[in-house]
C-alpha positions in Angstrom: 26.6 44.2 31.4 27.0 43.4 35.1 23.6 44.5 35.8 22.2 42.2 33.4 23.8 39.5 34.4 22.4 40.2 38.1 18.7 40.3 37.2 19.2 37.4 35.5 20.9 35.4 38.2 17.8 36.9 40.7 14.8 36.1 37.5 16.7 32.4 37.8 16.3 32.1 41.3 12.5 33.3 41.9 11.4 30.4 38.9 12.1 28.2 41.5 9.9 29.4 43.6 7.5 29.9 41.1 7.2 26.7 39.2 7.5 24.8 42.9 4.1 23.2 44.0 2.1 23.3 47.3 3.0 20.6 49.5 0.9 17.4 50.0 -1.4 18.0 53.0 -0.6 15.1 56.6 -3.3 13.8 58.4 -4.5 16.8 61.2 -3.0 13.2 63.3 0.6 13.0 62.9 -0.1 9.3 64.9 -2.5 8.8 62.2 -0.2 9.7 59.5 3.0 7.7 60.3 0.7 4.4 61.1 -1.2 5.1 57.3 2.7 5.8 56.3 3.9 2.5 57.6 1.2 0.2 56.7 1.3 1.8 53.1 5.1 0.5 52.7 3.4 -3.3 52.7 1.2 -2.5 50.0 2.0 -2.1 46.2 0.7 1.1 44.1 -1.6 -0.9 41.2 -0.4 1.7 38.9 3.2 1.2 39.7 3.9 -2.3 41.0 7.2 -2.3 42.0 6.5 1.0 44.3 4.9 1.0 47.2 1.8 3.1 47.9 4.1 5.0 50.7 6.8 6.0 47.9 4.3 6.6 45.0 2.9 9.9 43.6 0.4 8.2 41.6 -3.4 9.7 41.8 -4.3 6.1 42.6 -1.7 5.7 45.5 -2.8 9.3 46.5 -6.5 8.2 46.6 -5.6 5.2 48.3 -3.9 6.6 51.3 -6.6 9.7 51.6 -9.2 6.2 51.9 -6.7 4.7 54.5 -6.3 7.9 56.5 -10.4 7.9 56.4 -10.7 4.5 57.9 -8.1 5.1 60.5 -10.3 8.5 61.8 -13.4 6.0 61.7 -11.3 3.1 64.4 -11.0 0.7 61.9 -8.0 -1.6 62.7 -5.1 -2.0 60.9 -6.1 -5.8 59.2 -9.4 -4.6 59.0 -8.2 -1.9 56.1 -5.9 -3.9 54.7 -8.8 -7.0 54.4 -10.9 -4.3 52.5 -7.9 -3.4 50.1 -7.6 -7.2 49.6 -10.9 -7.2 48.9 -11.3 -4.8 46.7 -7.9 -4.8 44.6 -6.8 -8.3 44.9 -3.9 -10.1 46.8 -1.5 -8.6 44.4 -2.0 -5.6 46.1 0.3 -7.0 49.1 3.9 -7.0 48.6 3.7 -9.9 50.7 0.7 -12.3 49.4 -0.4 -15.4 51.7 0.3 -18.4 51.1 -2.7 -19.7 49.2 -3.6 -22.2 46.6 -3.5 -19.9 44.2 0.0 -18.4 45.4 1.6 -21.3 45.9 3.5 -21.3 42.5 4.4 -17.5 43.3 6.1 -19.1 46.9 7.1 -22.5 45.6 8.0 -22.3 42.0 11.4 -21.2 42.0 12.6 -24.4 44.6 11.0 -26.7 41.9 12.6 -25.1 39.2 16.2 -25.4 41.0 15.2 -29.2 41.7 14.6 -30.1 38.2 17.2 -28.4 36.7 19.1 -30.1 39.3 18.0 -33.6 38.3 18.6 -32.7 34.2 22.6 -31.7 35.6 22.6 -35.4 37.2 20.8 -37.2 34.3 22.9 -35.7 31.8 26.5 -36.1 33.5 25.5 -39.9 34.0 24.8 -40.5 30.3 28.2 -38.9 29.6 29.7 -41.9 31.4 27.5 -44.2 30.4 28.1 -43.4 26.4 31.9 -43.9 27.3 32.4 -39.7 26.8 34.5 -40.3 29.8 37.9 -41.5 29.4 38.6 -45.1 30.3 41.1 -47.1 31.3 42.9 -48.9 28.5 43.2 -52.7 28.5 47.1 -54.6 29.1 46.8 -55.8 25.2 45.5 -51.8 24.0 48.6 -51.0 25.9 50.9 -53.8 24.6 49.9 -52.5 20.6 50.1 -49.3 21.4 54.0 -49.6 22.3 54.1 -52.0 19.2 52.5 -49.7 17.0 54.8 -46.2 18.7 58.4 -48.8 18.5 57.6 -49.8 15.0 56.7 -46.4 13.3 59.9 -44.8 15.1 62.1 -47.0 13.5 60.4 -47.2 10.0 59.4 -43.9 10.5 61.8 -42.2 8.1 61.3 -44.8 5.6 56.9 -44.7 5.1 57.8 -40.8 5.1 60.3 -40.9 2.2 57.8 -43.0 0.5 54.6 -41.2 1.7 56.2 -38.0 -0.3 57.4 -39.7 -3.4 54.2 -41.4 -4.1 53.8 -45.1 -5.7 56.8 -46.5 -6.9 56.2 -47.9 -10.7 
């Protein structure tokens, strides 16, 4: 029984090593490979969108960075590889686009959006009090009937309720 339970324990641990895979090959550069690597944080994997190419195993984000790592051994400069990635994918493949006719919602759109709602708060709390849905101050003569109206019904009070209850005399 012990036995068993050891070559199970040992079959257990070699799967791991088994099943695990080769790992992904660096530049023969490592300055090559951690410029590629830090550049490749700016940019956004197509595939995933809200990963960068740096932090995704996608075949596209793989392909990508092998193309990167290419153009770096060739000299190309940093902005010149990213211009051909803009070029070639789009600005949507920078996690941060330019500012651009065509961006400027993406930049602008949430100020405008917390102006107008802005000016619907104001618009709509000044037609409150316009409509009188705020309370107002009562007049000297609503004040004067109102202590009329409280003095009278606590004296005849007792009497409209005995009445009130008893219904219409015939």
């Amino acid at each position: 029984m012990m036995r068993q339970m050891l070559l199970i324990v040992v079959l257990l641990s070699m799967l791991g090593a088994l099943m695990a895979k080769e790992a992904a090959l660096l530049a023969e550069d490592p300055v090559i490979e951690s410029r590629m690597l830090s550049m490749a944080e700016e940019l956004r994997c197509l595939v995933c969108q809200n990963q960068s190419l740096a932090g995704s195993d996608s075949d596209f984000a793989n392909d990508i960075r092998r193309e990167m790592r290419t153009m770096m051994k060739q000299g190309q400069s940093d902005q010149e590889i990213k211009d051909f990635l803009v070029q070639r994918f789009g600005d949507f493949i920078l996690f941060n686009p330019p500012v651009q006719s065509n961006t400027l919602p993406l930049w602008y759109g949430p100020l405008v959006l917390l102006v107008i709602g802005a000016m619907v708060l104001i618009f709509v709390l000044r037609r409150r009090v316009r409509e009188g849905l705020v309370p107002q101050q009562l007049s000297e003569e609503d004040h004067r009937r109102a202590a009329s109206m409280l003095s009278s019904q606590s004296t005849d009070g007792s009497n409209q309720n005995d009445q009130q209850t008893e219904g219409p005399k015939a």
